[in-house]
C-alpha positions in Angstrom: 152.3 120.9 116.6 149.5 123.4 117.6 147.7 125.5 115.5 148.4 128.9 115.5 145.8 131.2 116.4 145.1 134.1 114.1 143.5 137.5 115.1 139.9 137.8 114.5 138.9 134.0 114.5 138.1 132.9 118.3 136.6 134.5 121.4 134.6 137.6 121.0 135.5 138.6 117.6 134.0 135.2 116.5 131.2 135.1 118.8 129.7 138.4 118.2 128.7 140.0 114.9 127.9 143.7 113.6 124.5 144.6 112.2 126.2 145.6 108.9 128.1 142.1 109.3 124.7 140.3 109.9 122.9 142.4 106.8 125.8 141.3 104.0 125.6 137.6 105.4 121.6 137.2 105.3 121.4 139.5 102.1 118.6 141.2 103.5 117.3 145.2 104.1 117.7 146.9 107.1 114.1 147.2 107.5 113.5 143.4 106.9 116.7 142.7 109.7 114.4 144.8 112.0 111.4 142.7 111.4 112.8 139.8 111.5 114.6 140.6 114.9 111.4 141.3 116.3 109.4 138.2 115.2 111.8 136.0 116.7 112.6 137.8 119.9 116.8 138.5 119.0 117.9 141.4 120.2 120.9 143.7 120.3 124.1 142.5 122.8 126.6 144.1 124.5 130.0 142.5 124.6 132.3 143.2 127.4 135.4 144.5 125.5 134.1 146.1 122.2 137.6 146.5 120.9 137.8 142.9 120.7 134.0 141.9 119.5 134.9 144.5 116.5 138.3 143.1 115.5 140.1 146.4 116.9 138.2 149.2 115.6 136.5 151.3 117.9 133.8 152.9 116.0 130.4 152.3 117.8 128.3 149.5 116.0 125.6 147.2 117.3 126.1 143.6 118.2 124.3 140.2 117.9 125.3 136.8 118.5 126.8 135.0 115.9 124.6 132.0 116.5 121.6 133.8 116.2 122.3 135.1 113.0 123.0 131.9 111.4 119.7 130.6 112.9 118.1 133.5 111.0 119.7 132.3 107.7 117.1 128.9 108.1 114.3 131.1 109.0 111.1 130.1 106.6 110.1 134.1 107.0 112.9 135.0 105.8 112.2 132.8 102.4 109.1 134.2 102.0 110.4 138.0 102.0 112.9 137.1 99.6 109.6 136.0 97.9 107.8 139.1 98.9 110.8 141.5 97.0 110.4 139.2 94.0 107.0 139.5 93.5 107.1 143.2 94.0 109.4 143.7 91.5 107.3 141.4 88.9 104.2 143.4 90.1 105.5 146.7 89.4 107.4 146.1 86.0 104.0 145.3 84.9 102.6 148.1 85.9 104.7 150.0 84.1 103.9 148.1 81.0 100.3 148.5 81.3 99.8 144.5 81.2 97.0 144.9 83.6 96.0 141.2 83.6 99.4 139.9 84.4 99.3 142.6 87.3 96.2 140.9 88.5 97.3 137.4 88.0 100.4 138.5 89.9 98.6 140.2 92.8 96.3 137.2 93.3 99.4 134.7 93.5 101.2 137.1 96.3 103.0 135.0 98.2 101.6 134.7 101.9 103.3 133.5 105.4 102.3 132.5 108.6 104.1 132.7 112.2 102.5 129.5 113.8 106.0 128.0 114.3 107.5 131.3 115.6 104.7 131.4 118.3 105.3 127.8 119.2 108.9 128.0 119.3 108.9 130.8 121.4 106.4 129.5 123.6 106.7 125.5 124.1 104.2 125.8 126.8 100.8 127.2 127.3 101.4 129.0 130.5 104.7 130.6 128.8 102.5 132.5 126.3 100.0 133.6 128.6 102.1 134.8 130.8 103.9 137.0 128.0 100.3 138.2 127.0 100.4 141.3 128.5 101.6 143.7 126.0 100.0 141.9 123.2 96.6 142.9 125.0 97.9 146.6 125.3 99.1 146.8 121.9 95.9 145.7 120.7 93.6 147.4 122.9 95.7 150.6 121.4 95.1 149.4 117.8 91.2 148.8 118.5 90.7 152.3 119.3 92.2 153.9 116.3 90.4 155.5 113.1 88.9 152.3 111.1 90.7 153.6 107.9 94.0 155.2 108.3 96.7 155.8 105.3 99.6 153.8 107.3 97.8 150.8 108.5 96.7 147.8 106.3 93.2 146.8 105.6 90.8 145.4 108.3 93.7 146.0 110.7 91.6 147.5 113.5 88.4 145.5 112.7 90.7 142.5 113.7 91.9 144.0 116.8 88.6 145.1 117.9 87.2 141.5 117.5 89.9 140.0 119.5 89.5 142.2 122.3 85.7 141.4 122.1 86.8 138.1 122.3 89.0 138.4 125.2 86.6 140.6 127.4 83.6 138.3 126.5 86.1 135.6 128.4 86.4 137.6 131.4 83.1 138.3 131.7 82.1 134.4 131.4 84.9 133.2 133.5 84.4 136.0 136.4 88.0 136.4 136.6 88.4 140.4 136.5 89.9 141.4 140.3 91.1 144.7 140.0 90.4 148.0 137.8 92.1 151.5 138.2 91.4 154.7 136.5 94.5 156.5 135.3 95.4 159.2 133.0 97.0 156.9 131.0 93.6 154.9 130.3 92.1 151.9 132.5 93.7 149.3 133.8 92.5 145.9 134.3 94.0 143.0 136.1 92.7 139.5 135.8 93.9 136.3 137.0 93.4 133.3 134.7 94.9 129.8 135.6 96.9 131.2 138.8 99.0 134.0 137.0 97.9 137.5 137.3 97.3 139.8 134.0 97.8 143.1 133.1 96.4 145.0 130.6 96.1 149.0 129.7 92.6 150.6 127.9 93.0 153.9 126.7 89.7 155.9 127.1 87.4 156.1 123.9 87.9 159.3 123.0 89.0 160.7 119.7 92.0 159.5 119.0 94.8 161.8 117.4 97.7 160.3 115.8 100.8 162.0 115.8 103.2 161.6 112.7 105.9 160.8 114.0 105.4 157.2 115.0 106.8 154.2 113.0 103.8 152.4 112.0 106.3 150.2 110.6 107.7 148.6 113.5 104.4 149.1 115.5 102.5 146.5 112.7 105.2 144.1 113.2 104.5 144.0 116.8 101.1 144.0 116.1 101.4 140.9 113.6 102.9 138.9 116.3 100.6 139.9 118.9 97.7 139.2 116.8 98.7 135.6 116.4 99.8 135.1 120.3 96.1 136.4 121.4 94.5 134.3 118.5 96.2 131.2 119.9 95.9 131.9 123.5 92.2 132.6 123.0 91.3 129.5 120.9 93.0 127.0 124.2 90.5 129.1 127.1 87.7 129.0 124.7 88.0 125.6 123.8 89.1 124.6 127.7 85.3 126.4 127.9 83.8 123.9 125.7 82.6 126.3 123.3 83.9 126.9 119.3 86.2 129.6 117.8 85.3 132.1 117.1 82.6 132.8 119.6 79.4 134.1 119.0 79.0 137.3 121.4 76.6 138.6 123.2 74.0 141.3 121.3 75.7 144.1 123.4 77.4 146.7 121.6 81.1 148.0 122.1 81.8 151.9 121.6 83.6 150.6 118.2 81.4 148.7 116.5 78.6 151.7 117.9 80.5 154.8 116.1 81.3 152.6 112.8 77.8 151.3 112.1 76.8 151.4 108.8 80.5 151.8 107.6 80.3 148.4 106.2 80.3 144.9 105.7 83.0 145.0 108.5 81.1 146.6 110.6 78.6 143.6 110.6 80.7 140.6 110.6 81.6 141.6 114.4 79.2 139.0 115.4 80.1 135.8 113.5 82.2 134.3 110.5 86.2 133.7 110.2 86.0 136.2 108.0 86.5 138.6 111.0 88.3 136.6 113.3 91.7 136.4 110.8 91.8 132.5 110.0 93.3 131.9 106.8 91.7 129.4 104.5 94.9 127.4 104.5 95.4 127.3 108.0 91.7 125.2 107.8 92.6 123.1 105.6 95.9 122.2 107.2 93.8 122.0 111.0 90.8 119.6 109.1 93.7 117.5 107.5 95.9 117.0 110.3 92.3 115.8 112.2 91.8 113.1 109.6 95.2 111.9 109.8 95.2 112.0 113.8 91.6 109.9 113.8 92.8 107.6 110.6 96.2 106.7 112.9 94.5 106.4 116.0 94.3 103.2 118.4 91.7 100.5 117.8 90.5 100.8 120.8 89.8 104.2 121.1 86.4 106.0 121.2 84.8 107.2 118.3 84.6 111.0 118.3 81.1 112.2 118.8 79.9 114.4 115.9 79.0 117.8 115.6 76.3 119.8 116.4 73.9 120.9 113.6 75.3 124.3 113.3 78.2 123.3 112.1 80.4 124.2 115.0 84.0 124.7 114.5 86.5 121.8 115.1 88.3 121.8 118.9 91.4 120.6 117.3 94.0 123.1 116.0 97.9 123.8 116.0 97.3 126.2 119.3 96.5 123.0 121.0 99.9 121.7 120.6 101.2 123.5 123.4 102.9 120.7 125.4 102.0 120.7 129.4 104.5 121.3 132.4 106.2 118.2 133.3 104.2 116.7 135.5 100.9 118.3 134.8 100.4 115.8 131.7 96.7 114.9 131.7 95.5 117.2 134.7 91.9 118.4 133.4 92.2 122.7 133.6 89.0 123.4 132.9 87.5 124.0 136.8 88.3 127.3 137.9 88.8 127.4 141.4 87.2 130.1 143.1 86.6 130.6 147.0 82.9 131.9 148.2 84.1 135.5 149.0 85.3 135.7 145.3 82.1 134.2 144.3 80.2 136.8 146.5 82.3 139.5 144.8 81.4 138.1 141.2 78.1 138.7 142.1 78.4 142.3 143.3 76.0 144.0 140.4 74.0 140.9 140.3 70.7 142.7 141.1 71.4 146.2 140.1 69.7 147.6 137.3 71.7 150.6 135.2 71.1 153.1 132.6 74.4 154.5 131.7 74.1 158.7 130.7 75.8 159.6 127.3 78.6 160.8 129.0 79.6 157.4 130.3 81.8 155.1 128.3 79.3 152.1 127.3 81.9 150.1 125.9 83.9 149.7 129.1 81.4 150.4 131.9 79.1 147.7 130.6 82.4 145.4 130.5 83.3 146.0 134.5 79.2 145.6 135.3 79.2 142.3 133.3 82.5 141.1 135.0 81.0 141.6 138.6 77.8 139.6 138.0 75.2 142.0 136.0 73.4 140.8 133.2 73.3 142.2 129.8 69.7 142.5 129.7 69.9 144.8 133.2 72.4 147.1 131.7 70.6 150.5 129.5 72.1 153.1 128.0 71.5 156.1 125.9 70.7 156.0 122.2 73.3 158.4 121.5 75.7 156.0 122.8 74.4 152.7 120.4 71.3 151.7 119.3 69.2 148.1 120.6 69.3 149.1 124.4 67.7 146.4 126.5 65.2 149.3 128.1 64.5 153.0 128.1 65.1 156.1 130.5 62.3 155.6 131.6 61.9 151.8 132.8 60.6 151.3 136.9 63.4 148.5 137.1 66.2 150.8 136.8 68.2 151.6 140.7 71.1 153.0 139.3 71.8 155.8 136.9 75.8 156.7 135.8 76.2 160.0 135.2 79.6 161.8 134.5 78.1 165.2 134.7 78.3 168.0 137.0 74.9 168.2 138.1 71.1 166.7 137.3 68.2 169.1 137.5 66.5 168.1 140.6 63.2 167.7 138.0 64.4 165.1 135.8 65.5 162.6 139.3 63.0 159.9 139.5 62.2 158.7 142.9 63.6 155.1 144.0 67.1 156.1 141.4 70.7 156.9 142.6 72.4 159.2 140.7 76.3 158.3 141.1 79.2 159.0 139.1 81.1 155.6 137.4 83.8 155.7 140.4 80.8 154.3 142.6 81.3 151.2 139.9 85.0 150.9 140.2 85.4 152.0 143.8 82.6 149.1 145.0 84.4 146.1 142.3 88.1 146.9 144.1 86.3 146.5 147.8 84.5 143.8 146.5 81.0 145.1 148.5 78.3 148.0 147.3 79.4 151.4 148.8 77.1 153.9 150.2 76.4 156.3 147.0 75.8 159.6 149.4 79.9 160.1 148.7 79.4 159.7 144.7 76.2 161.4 143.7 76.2 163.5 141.4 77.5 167.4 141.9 79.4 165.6 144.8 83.4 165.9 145.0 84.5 162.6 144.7 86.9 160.2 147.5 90.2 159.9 146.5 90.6 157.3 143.9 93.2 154.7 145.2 95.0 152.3 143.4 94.6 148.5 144.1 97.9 147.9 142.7 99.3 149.5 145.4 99.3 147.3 149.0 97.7 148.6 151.8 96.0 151.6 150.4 92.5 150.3 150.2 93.3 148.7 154.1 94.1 152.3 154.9 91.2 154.1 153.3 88.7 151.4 154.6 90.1 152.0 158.2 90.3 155.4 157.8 86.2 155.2 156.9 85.9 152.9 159.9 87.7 155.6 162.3 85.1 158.0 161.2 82.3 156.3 161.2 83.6 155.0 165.1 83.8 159.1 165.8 80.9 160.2 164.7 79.5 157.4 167.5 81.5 158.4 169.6 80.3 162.2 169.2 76.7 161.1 169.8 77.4 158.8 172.6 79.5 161.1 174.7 76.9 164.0 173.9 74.3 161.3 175.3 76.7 161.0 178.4 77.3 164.5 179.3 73.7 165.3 179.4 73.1 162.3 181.9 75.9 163.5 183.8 74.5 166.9 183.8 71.4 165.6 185.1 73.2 163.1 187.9 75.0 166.7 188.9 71.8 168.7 189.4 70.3 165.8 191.6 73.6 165.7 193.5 73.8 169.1 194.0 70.2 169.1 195.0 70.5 166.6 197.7 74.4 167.7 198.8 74.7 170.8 200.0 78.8 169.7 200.7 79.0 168.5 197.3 77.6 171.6 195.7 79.9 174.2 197.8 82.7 172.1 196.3 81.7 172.3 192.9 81.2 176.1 193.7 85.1 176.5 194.7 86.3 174.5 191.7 87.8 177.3 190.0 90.1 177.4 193.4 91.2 173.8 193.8 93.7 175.2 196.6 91.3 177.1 198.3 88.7 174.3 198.2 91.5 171.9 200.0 92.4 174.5 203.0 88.6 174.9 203.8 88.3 171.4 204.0 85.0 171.3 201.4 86.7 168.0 199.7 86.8 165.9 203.5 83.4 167.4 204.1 82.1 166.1 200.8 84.1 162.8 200.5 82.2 162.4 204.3 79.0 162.8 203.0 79.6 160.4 199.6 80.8 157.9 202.2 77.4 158.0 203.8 75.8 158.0 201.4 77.6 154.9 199.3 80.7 153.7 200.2 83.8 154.3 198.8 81.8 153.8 195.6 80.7 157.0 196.1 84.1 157.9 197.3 85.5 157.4 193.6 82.5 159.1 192.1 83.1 162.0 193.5 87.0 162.3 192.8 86.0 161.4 189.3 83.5 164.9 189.4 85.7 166.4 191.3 88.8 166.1 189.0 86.2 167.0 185.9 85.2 170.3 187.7 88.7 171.5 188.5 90.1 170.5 185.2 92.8 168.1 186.7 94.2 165.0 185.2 95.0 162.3 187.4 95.8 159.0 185.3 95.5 156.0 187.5 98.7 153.8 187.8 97.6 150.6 186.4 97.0 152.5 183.2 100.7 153.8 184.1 102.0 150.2 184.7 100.0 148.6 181.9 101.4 151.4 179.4 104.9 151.1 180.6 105.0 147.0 180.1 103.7 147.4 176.8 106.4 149.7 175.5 108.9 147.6 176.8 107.4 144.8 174.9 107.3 146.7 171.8 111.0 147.9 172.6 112.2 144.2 173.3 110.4 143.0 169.8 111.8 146.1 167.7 115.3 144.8 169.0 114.9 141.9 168.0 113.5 142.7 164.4 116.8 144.8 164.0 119.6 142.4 165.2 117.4 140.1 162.4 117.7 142.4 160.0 121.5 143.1 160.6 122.4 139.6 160.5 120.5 138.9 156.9 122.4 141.8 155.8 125.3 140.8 156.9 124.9 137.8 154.7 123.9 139.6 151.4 126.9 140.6 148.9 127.9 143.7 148.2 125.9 144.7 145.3 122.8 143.1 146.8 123.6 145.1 150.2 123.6 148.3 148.3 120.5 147.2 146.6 119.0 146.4 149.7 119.9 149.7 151.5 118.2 151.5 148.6 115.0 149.9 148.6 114.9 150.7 152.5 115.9 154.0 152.5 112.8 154.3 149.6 109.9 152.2 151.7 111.0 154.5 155.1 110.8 157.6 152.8 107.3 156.2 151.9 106.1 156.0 155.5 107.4 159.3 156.4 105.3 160.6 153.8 102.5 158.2 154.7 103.1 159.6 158.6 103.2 163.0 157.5 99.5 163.0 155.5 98.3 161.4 158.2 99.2 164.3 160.8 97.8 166.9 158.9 94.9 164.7 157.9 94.4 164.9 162.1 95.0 168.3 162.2 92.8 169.7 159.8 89.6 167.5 161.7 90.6 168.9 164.7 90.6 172.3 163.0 87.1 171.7 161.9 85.8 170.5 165.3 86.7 173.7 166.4 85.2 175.5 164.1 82.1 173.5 164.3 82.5 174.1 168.3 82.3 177.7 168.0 79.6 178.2 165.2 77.6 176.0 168.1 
């Protein structure tokens, strides 16, 4: 006989689980659920019938899978905050007795845990974590910019932060993979591309920064926690694909951080070197140098011995970030080349032999940053000492061709001869075209071109044709000025020798009258004479000129004609294409589709529309230029 089935212990009601359900089975907080949630990526579900999922009640709840709860429960983190709420209990009932040495015993055994095996089990791969990096970047570009010492963060927080993203821009600039920066309200952003996947990252701008109360720092440092150990990880594989130890040493040249907190302290100092800034634990060494003496103890008779390290002392290459397993199939393939064509080269190059001073009221930090990226060197890059101290070269260095300025105006005293004075959109402006543009747009006291996003396809095609079409009508103003004087000139000869001709051109404001008199057979007599019917056509052309008509010839007529037929017969065609596909698609993904469309021909309206006045508004100024003439 079958069993019976009882409410409550199949389908949705035993697949899903409350939060309050989850909190009474892993005997935790709610505050230490929520941090745990977010370390191992579980989040909240929504089960189709709710009435079900909550055993009949219809009160609202959230809901997890009952599987990921119980793989919680064997979660080591989870150990080790039972730990944690232990040893805070301990710590404070000895505070509270006074027994200051057991409270410092106590407070040097906290217990400690690390999320190496939550980062690898999240990411098997390499190319999984890097291609999740993108919001660990933001968060910590966020965190690097913050006060060194606020009340809600832990120590040395933003010290850390700030090293790894000195870490990570020192590998851009190194590995020339920056290809596209915008300016935004919301801060800078910055795209590189880094093993064939394209990244994403947000800078806000260094200004003071003020923190409003009413964001959880709580959940923000758990984010940040992970993130911290993603980048760590990720960075240790490219530097070590580079050949080169972790940490890195960096270069000499100062960020805006380490500039405003100098002389703050020791952390302060230890920007440039150490693991005491870079957030290595000491067991996490010992664990790295052990597994390498196992791994060369076990190893194969045959294989090579290891060759030994330099004289100062660089780090091992071996550590539990290079455990990431490869692709199948990709087992073995050397990633250290970076392929790179020679019109990226060129562009990588773009700044290569420019010489800057950045003004105090540029931002050295990310200026210097974007000029490295594209090919300048650090000892060609100067700056203010306002702005940090140990500049390469004064104001007043003959090398210098290129002073940023972010001011309104420069007296026309202080210009040196030989210097141009542009604004720090010149900089981004010429890295997203990949070539030096002319700085007579971006000097200084200038109103700037529209900035346009490189995010966005075919905006920079547009502008760059749109700067084409002018350029191509401002030639075509001086040629055709060129022309009509020669053609005045071939008219005063012509009149000279034609007295036909120049009765003709004396009757033009009567084209009627001209014909009954018969001036245009006596003149087209005389150009026959004279040249042929050559001269025949001349003198229609002049002719047509002087009485203002428009006579089109008809192979332009046929040629236009043919041409939008063509166009008509290929539009057809495009749009039975398009109604076939969509005939195929479902009937949620037809509605998606006929949303999407109806948005991109919105788009080009608006794109159609700018464009007209854009027209209108040079003709306008033609005419005015017309008349002041």
């Amino acid at each position: 006989m079958a069993r019976m089935k009882k409410k409550g212990e199949s389908g949705a009601a035993k697949n899903y689980v409350t939060r309050n359900q989850a909190l009474k089975k892993l005997q935790i907080s709610l505050s230490d659920f929520r941090r745990l949630c977010i370390l191992k990526g579980i989040h909240p579900q929504q089960p189709r019938n709710v009435k079900k999922a909550n055993k009949g009640s219809t009160a609202p709840a959230s809901f997890f899978y009952s599987k990921d709860i119980a793989y919680l429960a064997h979660e080591p983190v989870l150990r080790s905050l039972r730990e944690h709420k232990s040893f805070a209990k301990k710590l404070s009932r000895a505070i509270g007795r006074k027994e200051w040495a057991a409270a410092k015993n106590l407070e040097d055994a906290k217990p400690q845990y690390s999320l190496d095996h939550i980062i690898k089990q999240r990411y098997p791969t390499f190319d999984e974590a890097l291609g999740d990096i993108d919001d660990a970047l933001c968060m910590i570009a966020l965190f690097a910019n913050l006060p060194a010492k606020m009340y809600n963060l832990p120590d040395g927080v933003v010290d850390h932060c700030s090293r790894l993203k000195r870490e990570w821009d020192e590998y851009i600039v190194r590995t020339k993979t920056l290809r596209k920066t915008f300016l935004s309200i919301k801060g800078i952003y910055f795209q590189a591309t880094i093993r064939g996947k394209d990244i994403t990252w947000l800078v806000p701008y260094p200004f003071t920064q003020h923190v409003p109360h009413d964001v959880d720092f709580r959940i923000m440092s758990t984010f940040l926690e992970l993130y911290t150990t993603l980048l760590s990880f990720i960075l240790f594989k490219l530097w070590s694909d580079l050949g080169e130890s972790y940490p890195p040493k960096l270069d000499e040249l100062p960020s805006a951080k380490s500039a405003a907190t100098a002389g703050e302290g020791e952390s302060s100092k230890q920007v440039n070197g150490g693991q005491s800034a870079s957030g290595l634990s000491k067991k996490l060494v010992r664990k790295t140098i052990r597994s390498i003496e196992q791994g060369v103890a076990g190893g194969s008779e045959d294989a090579e011995p290891a060759e030994e390290d330099d004289a100062t002392g660089a780090a091992p290459t071996e550590d539990p970030a290079t455990e990431f397993t490869a692709p199948a199939g990709k087992a073995g393939v050397d990633v250290l080349p970076i392929a790179s064509s020679s019109s990226s080269e060129s562009s990588n190059n773009l700044f290569k032999s420019c010489t800057f001073y950045l003004d105090r009221s540029t931002p050295l930090s990310l200026l210097s940053f974007l000029l490295r990226s594209y090919g300048s060197l650090a000892t060609r890059i100067g700056w203010d000492p306002i702005l940090a101290p140990n500049s390469p070269f004064q104001e007043d260095d003959s090398r210098i061709t290129h002073v940023l300025i972010d001011r309104p105006d420069v007296a026309s005293s202080s210009k040196r001869e030989g210097r141009r004075y542009v604004q720090p959109q010149w900089v981004v402006d010429s890295a997203n075209r990949s070539s030096l543009l002319p700085e007579e747009k971006y000097e200084v006291g200038k109103t700037l071109p529209p900035h346009l996003s490189p995010f966005v396809e075919g905006d920079l095609a547009a502008a760059d044709a749109e700067m084409e079409d002018e350029e191509g009508e401002e030639e075509e103003i001086v040629i055709g000025s060129d022309d009509e004087d020669k053609e005045e000139e071939d008219l005063e000869d012509l009149e000279e020798s034609r007295p036909a001709l120049q009765a003709l051109l004396a009757s033009a404001s009567d084209p009627s009258a001209a014909q009954s008199q018969g001036l245009l057979d006596a003149a087209e007599l005389e150009a026959e004479a004279l040249g042929g019917e050559e001269e025949i056509e001349k003198l229609r052309v002049t002719w047509n000129k002087a009485a203002g008509i428009k006579a089109p010839s008809s192979a332009t007529k046929s040629k236009k004609s043919a041409n939008a037929a063509a166009l008509t017969e290929e539009e057809r065609e495009a749009d039975e294409a398009k109604k076939m596909a969509r005939g195929l698609l479902s009937n949620r993904q037809r509605k998606l589709y006929d949303k999407l469309s109806y948005t991109k021909n919105k788009a080009e309206e608006e794109k159609k529309k700018l464009a007209g006045r854009r027209e209108e508004i040079k003709k306008e100024e033609k005419r005015k230029a017309r008349v002041a003439k």
